[in-house]
C-alpha positions in Angstrom: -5.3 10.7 27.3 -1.8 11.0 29.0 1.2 11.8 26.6 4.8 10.5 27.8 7.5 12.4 26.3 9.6 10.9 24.1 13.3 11.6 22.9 13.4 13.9 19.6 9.9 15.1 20.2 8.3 11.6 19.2 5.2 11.5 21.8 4.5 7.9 23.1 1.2 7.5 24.2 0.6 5.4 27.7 -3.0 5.4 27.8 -3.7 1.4 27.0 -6.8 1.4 28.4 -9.3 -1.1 26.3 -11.3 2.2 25.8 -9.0 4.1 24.9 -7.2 1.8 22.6 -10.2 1.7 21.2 -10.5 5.1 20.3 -7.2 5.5 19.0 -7.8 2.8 16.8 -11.4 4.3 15.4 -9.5 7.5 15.1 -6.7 6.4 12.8 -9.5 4.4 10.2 -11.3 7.2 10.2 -8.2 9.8 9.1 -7.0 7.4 6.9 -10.7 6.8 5.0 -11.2 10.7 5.0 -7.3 10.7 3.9 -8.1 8.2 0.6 -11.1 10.5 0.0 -9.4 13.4 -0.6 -6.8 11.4 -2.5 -9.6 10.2 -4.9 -10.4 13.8 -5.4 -7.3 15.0 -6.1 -6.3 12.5 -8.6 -9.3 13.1 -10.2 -8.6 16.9 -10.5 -5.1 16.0 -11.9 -6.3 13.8 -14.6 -8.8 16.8 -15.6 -5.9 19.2 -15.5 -3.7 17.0 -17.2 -6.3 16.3 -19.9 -6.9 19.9 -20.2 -3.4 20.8 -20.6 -3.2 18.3 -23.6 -6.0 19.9 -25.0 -4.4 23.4 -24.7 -1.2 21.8 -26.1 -3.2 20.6 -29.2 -4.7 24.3 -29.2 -1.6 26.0 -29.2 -0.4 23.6 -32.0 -3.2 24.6 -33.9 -2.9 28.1 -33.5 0.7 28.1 -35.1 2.6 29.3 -32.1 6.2 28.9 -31.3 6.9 24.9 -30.4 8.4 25.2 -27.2 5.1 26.8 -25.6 3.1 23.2 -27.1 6.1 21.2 -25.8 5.9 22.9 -22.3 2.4 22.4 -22.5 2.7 19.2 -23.3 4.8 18.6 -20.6 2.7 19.6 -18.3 -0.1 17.6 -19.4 2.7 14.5 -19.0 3.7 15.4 -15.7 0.6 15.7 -14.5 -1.2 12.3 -15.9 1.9 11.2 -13.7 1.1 12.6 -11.0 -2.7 11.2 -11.5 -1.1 7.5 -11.3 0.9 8.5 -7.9 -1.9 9.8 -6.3 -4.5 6.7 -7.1 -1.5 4.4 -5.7 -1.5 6.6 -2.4 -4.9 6.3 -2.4 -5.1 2.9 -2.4 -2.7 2.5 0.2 -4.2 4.6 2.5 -7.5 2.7 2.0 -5.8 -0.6 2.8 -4.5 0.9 6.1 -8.6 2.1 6.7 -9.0 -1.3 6.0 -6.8 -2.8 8.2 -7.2 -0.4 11.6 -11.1 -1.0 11.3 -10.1 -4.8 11.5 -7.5 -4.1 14.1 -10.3 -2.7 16.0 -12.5 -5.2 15.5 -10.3 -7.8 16.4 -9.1 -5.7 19.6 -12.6 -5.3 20.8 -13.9 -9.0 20.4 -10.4 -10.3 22.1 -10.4 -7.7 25.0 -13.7 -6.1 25.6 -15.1 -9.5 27.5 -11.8 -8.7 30.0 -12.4 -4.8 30.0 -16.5 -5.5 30.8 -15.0 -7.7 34.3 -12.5 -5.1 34.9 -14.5 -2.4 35.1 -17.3 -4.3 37.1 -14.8 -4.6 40.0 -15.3 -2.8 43.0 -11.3 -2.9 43.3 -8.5 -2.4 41.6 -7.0 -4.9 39.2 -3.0 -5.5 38.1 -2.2 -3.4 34.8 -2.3 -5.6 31.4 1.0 -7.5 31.3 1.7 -7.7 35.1 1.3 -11.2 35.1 3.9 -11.8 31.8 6.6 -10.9 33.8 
């Protein structure tokens, strides 16, 4: 695929070939669904950190040592059940956005692959998409 370059290193891709779109948009569902996994899996981790750390505190508490180490502890455990919530909302949002470019490239492909399929049969060339809007 061609890159253009951008101003302030943004790279602007000018491949918008039906295949190609395609690709890009296949690409992107599949980062984002790989992206929510690993999400998932990190909010899970945090919420068995977190819960751990609350059992230390209660341990600590136990044990008679000096209150700020079972408040620190404690604080922790907080901080990281937080954490836990942020994550699963990430998570979710980045599964919506799987959701959305597999229907993006659904959509693209039943609205323009009929077009590509008698572009490509052509024995000559063809204007580029939006010549005709001008």
């Amino acid at each position: 695929m061609k890159r253009a370059g951008g101003g302030g290193g943004r790279r602007v891709w000018d491949d918008n070939r039906y295949a190609a779109v395609q690709q890009r948009l296949k690409d992107l569902a599949a980062t984002m669904d790989a992206v929510s996994a690993s999400l998932l899996h990190s909010a899970k981790r945090m919420k068995q950190n977190g819960e751990e750390a609350a059992s230390t505190a209660d341990a600590i508490a136990r044990a008679d040592l000096d209150g700020v180490f079972v408040e620190l502890t404690e604080e922790t455990s907080s901080a990281l059940a937080t954490a836990h919530k942020a994550m699963k909302k990430t998570a979710r949002s980045s599964q919506s956005l799987a959701v959305k470019a597999h229907q993006a490239q659904t959509l693209h492909q039943r609205m323009y692959q009929p077009l590509d399929e008698v572009r490509s049969g052509r024995r000559h060339r063809t204007p580029k998409p939006g010549f005709f809007s001008r």
